[in-house]
C-alpha positions in Angstrom: 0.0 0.0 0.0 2.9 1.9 1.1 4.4 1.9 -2.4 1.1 2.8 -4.5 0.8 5.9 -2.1 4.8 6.7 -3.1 4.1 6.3 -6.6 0.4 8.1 -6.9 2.1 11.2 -5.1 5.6 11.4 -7.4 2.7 11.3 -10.3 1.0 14.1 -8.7 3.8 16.1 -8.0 5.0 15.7 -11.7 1.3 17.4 -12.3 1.8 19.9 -10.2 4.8 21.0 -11.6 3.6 21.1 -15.3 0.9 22.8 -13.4 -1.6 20.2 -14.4 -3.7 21.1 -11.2 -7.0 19.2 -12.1 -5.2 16.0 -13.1 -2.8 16.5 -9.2 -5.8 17.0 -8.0 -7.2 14.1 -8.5 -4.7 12.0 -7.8 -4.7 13.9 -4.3 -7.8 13.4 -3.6 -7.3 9.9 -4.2 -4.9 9.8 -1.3 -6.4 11.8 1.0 -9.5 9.3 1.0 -6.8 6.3 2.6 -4.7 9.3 4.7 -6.2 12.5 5.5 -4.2 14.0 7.4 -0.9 13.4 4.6 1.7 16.3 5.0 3.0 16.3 1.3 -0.4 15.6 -0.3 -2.0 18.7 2.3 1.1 20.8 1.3 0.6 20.2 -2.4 -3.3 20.7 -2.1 -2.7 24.4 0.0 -0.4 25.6 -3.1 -2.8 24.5 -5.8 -6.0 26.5 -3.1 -3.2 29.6 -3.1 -2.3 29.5 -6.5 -5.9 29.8 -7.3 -6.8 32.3 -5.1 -8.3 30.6 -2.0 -6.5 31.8 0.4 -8.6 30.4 3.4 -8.4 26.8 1.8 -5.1 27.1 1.0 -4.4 28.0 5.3 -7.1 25.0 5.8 -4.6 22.6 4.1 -1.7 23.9 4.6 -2.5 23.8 8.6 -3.1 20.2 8.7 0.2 19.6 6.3 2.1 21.4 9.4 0.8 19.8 12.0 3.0 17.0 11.0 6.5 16.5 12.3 7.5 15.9 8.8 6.4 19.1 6.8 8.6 20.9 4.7 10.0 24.2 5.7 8.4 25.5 2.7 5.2 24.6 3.7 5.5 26.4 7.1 7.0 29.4 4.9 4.3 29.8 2.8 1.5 29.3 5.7 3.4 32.2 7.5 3.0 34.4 4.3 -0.5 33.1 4.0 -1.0 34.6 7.4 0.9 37.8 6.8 -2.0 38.4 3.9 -4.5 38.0 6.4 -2.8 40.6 8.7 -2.2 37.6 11.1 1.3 38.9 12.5 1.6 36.4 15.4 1.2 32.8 14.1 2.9 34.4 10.5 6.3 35.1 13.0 5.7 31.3 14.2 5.8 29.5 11.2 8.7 31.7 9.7 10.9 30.5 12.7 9.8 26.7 12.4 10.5 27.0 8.8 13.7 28.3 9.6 14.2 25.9 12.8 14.1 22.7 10.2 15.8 23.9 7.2 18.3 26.3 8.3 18.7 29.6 6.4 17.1 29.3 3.1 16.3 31.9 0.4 12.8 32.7 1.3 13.4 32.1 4.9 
C-alpha cells in the first residue's frame, strides 16, 4: 500500500509542476480518502488552493500539512505568508521561525 501511495504522489507532483492542477488533484484526492491528514499531499493541495486564489483553503490545508513532524520548511514558509496576507502577524512570525528551525537559512526564509 505503502508503495502505490509513493508512486500516486511522485505522479501528482509531476502534475503539479507542469501545473496540471485538475489531473494532481485528483490524484490527491485519491490519497487523501486512505490518509487525510498526509503532510506532502495537504502541502501540495494548499499551493494548488493559493495559486488559485483561495487563500482560506489554502491556510485549511496547509495547517493540517504542518501539523505534522514531517512538513517541509516550505510549507511552514508559505503558511506564514498566507498569514501575513490576512494581517495575522503572530502565528505568521511562528511559522517563519519553524520553517527556519528545520531547514536552516534558506532563500525565502
Amino acid at each position: 500500500m505503502a508503495t502505490n501511495i509513493y508512486s500516486t504522489l511522485k505522479s501528482a507532483e509531476k502534475f503539479f509542476e507542469k501545473c496540471d492542477y485538475s489531473s494532481c488533484i485528483k490524484l490527491l484526492n485519491t490519497i487523501k480518502k486512505s490518509f487525510p491528514n498526509h503532510s506532502r499531499t495537504n502541502e501540495l493541495l494548499g499551493y494548488i488552493a493559493g495559486n488559485s486564489g483561495d487563500i482560506d483553503l489554502a491556510i485549511q490545508y496547509l495547517e493540517i500539512s504542518t501539523a505534522n513532524t514531517d512538513c517541509s520548511p516550505e510549507s511552514l514558509y508559505y503558511l506564514g505568508t498566507l498569514y501575513l496576507q490576512k494581517k495575522l502577524c503572530s502565528p505568521a512570525i511562528i511559522c517563519f521561525k519553524s520553517s527556519l528551525s528545520i531547514a536552516g537559512n534558506f532563500f525565502e526564509g
